[in-house]
DSSP file (Angstrom, degrees, kcal/mol; ACC not computed):
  #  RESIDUE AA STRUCTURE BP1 BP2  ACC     N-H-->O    O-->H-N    N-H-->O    O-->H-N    TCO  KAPPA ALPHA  PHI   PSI    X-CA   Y-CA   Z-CA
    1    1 A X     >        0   0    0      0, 0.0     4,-2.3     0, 0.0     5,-0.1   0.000 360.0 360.0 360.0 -39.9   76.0   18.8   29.5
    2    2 A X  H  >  +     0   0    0      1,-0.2     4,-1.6     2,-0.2     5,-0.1   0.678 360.0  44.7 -89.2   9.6   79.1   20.3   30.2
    3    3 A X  H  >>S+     0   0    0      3,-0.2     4,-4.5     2,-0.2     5,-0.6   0.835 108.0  63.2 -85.6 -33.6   78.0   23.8   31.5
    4    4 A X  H  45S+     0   0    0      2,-0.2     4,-0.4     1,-0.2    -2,-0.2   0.878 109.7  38.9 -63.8 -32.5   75.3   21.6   33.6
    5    5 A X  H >X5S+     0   0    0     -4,-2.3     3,-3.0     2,-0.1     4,-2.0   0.966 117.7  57.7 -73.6 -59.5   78.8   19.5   35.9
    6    6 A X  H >X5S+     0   0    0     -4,-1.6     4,-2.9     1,-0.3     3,-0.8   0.859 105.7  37.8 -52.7 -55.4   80.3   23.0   35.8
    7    7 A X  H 3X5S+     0   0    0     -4,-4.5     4,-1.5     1,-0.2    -1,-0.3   0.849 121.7  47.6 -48.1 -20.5   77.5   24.8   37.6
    8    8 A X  H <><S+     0   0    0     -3,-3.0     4,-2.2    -5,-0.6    -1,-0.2   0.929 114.4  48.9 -79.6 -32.0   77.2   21.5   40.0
    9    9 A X  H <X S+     0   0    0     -4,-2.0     4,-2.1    -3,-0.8    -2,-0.2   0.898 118.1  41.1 -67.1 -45.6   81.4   21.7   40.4
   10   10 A X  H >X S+     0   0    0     -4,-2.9     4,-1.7    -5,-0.4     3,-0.8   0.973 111.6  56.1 -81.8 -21.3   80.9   25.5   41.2
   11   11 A X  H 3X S+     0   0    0     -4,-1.5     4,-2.1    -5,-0.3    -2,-0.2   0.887 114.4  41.7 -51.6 -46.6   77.6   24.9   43.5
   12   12 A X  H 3X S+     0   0    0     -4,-2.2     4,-0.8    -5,-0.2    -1,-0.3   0.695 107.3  60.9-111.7  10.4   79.7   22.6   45.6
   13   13 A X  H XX S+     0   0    0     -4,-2.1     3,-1.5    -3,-0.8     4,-0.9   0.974 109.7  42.0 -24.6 -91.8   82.6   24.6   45.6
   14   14 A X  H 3X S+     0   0    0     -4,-1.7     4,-4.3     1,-0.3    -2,-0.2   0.514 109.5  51.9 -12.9 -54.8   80.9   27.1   47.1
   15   15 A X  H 3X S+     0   0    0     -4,-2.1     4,-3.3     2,-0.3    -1,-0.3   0.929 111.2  50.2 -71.8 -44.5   79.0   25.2   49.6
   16   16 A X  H << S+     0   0    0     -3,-1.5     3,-0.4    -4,-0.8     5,-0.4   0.952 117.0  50.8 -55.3 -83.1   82.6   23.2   51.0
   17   17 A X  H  X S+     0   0    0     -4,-0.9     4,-2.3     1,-0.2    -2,-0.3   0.691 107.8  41.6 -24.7 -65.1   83.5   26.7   51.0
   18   18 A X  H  X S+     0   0    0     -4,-4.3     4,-1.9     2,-0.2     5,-0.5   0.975 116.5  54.5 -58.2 -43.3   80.4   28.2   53.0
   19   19 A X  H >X S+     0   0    0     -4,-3.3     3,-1.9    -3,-0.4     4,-0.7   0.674 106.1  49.4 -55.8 -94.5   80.7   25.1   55.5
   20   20 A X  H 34 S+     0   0    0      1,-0.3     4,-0.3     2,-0.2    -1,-0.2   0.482 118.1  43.4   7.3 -52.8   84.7   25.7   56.3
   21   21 A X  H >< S+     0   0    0     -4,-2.3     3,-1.1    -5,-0.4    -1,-0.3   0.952 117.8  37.7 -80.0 -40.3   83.9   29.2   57.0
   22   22 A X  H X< S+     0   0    0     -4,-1.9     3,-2.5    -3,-1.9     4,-0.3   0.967 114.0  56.7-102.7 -66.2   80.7   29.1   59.1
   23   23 A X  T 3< S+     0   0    0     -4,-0.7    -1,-0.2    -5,-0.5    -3,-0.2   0.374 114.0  43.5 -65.3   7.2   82.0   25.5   61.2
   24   24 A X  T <  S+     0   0    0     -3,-1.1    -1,-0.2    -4,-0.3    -2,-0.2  -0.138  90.2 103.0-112.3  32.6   85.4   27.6   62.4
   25   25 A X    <   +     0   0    0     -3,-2.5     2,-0.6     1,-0.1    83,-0.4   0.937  65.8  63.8 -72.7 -39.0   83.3   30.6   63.1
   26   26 A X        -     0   0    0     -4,-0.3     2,-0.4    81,-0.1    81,-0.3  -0.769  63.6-151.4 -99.7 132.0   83.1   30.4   66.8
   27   27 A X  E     -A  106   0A   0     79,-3.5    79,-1.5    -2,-0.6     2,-0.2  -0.786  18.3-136.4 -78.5 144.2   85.6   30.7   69.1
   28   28 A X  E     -A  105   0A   0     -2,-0.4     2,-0.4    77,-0.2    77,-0.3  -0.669  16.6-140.7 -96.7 146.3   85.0   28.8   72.3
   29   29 A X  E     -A  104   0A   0     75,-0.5    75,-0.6     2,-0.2    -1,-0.0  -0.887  16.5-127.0-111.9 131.6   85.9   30.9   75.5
   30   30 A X  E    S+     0   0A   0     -2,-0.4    -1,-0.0    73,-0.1    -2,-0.0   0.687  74.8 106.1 -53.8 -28.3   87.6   28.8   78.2
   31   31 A X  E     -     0   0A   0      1,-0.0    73,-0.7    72,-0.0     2,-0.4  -0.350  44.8-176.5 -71.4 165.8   85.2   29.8   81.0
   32   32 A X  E     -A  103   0A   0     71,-0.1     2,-0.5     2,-0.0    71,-0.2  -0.952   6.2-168.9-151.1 108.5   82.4   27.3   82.5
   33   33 A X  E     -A  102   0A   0     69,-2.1    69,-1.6    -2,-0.4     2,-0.4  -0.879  10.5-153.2-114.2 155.9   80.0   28.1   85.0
   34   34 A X  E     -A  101   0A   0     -2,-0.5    67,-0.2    67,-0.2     2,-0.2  -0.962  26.1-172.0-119.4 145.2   78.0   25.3   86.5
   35   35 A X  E     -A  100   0A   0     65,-1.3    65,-2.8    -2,-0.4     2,-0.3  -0.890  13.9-144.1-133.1 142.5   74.3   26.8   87.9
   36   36 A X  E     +A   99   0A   0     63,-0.2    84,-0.5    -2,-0.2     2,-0.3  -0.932  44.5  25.7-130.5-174.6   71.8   25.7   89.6
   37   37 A X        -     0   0    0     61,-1.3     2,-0.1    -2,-0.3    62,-0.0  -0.718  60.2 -48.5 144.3-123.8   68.3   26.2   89.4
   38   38 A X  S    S+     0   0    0     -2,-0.3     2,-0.2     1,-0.2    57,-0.1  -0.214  70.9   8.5 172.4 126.2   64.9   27.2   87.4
   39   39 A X  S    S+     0   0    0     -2,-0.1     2,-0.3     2,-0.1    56,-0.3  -0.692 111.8  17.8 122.5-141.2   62.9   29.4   85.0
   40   40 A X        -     0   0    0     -2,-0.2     2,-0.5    80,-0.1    53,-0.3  -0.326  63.8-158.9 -78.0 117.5   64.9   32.2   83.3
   41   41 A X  E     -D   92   0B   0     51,-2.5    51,-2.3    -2,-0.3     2,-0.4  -0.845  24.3-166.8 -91.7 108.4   69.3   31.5   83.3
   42   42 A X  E     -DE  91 119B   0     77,-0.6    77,-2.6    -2,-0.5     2,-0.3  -0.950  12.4-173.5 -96.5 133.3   70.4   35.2   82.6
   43   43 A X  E     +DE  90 118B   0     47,-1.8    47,-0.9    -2,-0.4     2,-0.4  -0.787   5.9 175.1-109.9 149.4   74.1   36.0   81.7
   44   44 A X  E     +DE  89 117B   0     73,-2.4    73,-2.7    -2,-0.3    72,-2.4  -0.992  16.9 109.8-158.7 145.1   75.3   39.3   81.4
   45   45 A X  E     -DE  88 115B   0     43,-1.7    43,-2.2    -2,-0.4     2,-0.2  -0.940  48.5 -89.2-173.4-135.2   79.1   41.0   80.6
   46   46 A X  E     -DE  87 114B   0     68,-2.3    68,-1.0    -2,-0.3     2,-0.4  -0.932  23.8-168.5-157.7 155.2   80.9   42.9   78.0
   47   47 A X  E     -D   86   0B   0     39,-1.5    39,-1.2    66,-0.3    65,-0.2  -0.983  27.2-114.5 168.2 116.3   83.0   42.6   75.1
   48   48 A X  E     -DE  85 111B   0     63,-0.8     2,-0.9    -2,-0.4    63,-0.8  -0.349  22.3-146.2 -45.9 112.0   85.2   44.6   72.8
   49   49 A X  E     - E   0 110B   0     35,-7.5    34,-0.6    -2,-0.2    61,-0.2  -0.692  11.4-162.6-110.4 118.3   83.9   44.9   68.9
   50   50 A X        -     0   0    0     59,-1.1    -1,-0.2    -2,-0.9    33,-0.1   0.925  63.7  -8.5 -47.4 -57.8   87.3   45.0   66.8
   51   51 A X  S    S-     0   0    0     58,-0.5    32,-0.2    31,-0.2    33,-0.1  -0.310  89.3 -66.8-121.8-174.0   85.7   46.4   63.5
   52   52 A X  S    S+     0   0    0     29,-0.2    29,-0.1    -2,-0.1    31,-0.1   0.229  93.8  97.6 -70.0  17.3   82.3   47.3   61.7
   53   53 A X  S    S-     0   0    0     27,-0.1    28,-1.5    28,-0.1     2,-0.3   0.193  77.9-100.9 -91.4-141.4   81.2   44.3   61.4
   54   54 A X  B     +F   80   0C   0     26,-0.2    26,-0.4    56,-0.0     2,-0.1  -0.985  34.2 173.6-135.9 128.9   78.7   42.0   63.3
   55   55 A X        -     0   0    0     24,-1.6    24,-0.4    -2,-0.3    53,-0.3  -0.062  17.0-139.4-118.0-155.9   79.6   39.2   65.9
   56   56 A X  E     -B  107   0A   0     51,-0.7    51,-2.3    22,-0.2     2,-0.5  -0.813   6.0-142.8-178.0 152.6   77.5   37.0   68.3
   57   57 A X  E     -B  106   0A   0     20,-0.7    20,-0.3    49,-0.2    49,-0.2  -0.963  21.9-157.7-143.9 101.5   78.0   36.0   71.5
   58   58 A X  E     -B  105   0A   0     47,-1.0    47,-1.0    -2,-0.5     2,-0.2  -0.560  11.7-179.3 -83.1 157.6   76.7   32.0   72.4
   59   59 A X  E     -BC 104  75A   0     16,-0.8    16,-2.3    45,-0.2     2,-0.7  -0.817  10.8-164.7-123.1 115.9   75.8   30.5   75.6
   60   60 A X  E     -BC 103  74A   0     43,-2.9    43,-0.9    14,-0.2     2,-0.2  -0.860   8.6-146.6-120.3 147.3   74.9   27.1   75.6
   61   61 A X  E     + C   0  73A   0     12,-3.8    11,-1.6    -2,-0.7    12,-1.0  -0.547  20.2 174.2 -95.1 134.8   73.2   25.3   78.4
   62   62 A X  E     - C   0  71A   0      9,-0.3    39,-2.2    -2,-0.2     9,-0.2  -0.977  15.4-157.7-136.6 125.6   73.8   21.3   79.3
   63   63 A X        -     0   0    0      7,-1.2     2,-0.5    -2,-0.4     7,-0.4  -0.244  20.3-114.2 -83.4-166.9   72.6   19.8   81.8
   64   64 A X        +     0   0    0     35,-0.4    35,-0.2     5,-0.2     5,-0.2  -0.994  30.4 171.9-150.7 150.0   74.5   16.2   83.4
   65   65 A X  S    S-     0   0    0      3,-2.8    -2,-0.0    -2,-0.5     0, 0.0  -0.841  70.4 -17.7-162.2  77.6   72.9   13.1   83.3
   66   66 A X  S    S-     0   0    0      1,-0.2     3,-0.1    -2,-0.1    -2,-0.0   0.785 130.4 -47.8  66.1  40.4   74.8    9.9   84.3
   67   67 A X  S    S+     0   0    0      1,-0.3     2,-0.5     0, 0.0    -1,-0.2   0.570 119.5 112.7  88.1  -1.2   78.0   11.6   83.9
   68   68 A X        -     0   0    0      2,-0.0    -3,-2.8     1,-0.0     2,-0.3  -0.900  66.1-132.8-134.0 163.5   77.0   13.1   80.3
   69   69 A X        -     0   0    0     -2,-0.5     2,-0.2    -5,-0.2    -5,-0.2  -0.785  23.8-160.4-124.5 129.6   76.5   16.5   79.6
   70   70 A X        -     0   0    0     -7,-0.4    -7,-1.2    -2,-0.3    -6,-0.1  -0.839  22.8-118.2-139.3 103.0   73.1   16.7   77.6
   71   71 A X  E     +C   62   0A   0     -9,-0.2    -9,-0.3    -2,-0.2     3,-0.1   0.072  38.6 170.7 -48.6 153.4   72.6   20.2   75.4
   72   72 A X  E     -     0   0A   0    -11,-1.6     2,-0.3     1,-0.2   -10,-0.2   0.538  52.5 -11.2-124.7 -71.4   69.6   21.8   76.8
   73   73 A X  E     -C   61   0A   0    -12,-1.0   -12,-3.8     2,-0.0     2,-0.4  -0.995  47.9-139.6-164.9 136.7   69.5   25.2   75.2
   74   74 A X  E     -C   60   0A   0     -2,-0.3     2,-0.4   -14,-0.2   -14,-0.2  -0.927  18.4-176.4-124.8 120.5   71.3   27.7   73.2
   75   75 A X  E     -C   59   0A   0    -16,-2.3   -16,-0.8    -2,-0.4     2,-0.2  -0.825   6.9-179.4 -88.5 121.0   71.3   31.6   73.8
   76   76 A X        -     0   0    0     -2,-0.4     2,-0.3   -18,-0.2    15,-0.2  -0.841  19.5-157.8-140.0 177.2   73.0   34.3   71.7
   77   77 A X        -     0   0    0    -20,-0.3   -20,-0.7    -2,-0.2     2,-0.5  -0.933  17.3-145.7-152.6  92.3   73.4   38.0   71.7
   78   78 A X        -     0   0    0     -2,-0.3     2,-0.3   -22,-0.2   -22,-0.2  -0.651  19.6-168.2 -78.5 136.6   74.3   39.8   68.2
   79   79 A X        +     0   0    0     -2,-0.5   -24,-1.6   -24,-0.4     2,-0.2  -0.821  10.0 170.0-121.4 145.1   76.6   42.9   68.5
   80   80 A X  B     +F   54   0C   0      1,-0.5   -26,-0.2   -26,-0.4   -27,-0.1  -0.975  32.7  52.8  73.7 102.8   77.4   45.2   66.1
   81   81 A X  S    S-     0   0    0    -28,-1.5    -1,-0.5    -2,-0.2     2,-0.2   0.269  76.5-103.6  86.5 117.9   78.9   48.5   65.0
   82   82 A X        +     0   0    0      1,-0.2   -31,-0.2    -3,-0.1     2,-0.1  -0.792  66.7  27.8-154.5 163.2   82.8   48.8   66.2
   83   83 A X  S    S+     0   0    0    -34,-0.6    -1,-0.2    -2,-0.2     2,-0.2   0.572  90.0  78.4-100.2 154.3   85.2   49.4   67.4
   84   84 A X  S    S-     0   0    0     -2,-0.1   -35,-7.5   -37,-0.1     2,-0.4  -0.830  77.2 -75.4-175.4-164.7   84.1   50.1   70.5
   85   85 A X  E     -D   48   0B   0    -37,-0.2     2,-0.4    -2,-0.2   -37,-0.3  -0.865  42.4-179.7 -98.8 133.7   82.9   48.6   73.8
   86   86 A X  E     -D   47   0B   0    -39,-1.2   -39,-1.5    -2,-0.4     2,-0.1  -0.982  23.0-135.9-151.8 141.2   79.5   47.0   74.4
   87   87 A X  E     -D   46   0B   0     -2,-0.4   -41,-0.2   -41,-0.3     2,-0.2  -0.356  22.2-165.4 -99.7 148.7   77.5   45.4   76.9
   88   88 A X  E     -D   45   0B   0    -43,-2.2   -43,-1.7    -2,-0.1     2,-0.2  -0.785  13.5-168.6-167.5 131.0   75.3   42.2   76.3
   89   89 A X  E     -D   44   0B   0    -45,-0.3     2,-0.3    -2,-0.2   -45,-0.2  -0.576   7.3-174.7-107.1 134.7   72.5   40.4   78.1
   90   90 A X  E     -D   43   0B   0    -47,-0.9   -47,-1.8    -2,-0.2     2,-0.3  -0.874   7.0-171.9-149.2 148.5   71.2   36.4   76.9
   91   91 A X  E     -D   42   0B   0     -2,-0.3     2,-0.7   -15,-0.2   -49,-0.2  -0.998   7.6-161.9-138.5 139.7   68.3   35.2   78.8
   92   92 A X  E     -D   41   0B   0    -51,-2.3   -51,-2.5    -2,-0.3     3,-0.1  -0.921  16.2-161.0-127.9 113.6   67.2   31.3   78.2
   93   93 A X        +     0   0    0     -2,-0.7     2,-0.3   -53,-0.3   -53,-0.0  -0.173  65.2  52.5 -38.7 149.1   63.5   30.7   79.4
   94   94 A X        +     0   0    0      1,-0.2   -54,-0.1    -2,-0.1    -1,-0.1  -0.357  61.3 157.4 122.4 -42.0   62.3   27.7   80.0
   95   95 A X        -     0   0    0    -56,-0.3     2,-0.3    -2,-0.3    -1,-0.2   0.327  26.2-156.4   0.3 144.6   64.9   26.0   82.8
   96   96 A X        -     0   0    0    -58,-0.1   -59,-0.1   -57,-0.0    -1,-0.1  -0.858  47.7 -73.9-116.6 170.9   63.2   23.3   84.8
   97   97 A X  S    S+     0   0    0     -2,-0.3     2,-0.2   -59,-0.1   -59,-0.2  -0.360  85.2 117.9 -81.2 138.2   65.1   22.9   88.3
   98   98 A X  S    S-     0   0    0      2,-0.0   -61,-1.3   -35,-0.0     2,-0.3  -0.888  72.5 -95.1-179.8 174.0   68.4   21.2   87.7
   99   99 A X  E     -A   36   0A   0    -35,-0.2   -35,-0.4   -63,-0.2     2,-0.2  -0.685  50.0-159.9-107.6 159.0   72.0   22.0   88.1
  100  100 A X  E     -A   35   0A   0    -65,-2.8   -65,-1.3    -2,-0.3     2,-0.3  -0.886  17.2-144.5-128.3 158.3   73.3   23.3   84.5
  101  101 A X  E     -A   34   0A   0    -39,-2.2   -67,-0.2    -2,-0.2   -39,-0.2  -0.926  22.6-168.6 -87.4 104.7   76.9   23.6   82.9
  102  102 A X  E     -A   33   0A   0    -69,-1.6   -69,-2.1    -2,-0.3     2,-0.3  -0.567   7.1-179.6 -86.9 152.8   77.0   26.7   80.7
  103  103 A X  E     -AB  32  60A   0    -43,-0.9   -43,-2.9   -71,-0.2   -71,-0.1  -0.982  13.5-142.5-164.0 159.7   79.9   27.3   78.3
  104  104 A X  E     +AB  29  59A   0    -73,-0.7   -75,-0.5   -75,-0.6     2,-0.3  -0.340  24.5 150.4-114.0 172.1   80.5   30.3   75.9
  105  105 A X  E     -AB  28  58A   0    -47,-1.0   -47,-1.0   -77,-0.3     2,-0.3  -0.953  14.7-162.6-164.4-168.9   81.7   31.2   72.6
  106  106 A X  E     -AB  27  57A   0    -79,-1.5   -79,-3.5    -2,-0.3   -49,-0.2  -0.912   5.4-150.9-179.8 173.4   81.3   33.8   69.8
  107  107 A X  E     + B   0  56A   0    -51,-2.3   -51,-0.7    -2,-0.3     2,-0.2  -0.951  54.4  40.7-142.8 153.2   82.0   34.3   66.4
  108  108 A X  S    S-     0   0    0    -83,-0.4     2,-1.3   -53,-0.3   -53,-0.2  -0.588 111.4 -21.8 135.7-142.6   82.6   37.4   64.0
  109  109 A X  S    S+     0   0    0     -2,-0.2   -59,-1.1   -60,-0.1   -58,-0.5  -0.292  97.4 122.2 -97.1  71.9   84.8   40.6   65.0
  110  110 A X  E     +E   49   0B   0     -2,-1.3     2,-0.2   -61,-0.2   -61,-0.1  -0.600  25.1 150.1-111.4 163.7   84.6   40.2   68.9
  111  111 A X  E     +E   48   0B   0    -63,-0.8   -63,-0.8    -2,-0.2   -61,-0.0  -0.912  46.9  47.6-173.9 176.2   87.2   39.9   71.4
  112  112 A X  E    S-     0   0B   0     -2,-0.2   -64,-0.2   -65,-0.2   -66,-0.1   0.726  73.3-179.6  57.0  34.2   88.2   40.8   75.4
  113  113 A X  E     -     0   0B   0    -66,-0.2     2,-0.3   -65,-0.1   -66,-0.3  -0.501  16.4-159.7 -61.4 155.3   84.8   39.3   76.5
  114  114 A X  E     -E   46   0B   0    -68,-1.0   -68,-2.3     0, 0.0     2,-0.3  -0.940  15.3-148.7 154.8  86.6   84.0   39.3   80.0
  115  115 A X  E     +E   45   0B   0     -2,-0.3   -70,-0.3   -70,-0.2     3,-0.1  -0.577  30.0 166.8 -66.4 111.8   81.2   36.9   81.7
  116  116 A X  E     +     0   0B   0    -72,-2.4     2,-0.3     1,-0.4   -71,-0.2   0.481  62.3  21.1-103.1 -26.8   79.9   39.6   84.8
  117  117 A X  E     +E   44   0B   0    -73,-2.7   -73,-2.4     0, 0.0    -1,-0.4  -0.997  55.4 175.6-148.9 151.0   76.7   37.7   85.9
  118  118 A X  E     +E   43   0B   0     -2,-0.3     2,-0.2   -75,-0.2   -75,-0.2  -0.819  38.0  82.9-147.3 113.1   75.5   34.2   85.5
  119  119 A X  E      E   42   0B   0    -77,-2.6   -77,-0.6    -2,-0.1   -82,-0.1  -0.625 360.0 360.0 154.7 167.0   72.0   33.2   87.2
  120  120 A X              0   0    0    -84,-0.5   -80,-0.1    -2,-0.2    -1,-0.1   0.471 360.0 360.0 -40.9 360.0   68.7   32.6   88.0
């Protein structure tokens, strides 16, 4: 009985742990672009990768709707291999015509990102 609480004590260690880490993963980037439009919303820039590990790079799509911003769609772009500098492309399908607010983040060893294109 008592190895059977320990293994549940270390199981949900572990898991508070993996949430903590994983729900402060992304940093949110201050820029916002509002779009308007239909069919594929491509984004495009560039980004710094500090180390050898592997980042990702979100865009997620909302439209507004009585004053409330209502998620639509989420795009991402894994990066890879550092340091160095790298280019990245997200494309979101699907758009039906509507004005959008997009807003960015990423998570892992990225940094100096740089939004160069947003649009239909």
């Amino acid at each position: 009985m008592k190895a059977k609480r320990l293994t549940i004590l270390m199981l949900t260690a572990m898991l508070l742990f993996l949430f903590s880490v994983t729900a402060s993963a992304n940093t949110i980037i201050s820029r916002t672009d509002t779009v308007t439009g239909q069919g594929t919303l491509n984004i495009s820039g560039y980004l710094y990768v500090k180390s050898s590990g592997s980042g990702a790079v979100f865009a997620d799509v909302y439209r507004v709707v009585n004053g409330t911003e209502q998620h639509v769609a989420r795009g991402s772009n894994v990066i890879s291999g550092g340091p160095r500098t790298a280019n990245f492309n997200i494309s979101i399908n699907g758009l039906s015509q509507d004005t959008y607010v997009v807003r960015y983040s990423y998570g892992g060893p990225l940094s100096s990102i740089t939004i160069t294109s947003v649009g239909f």
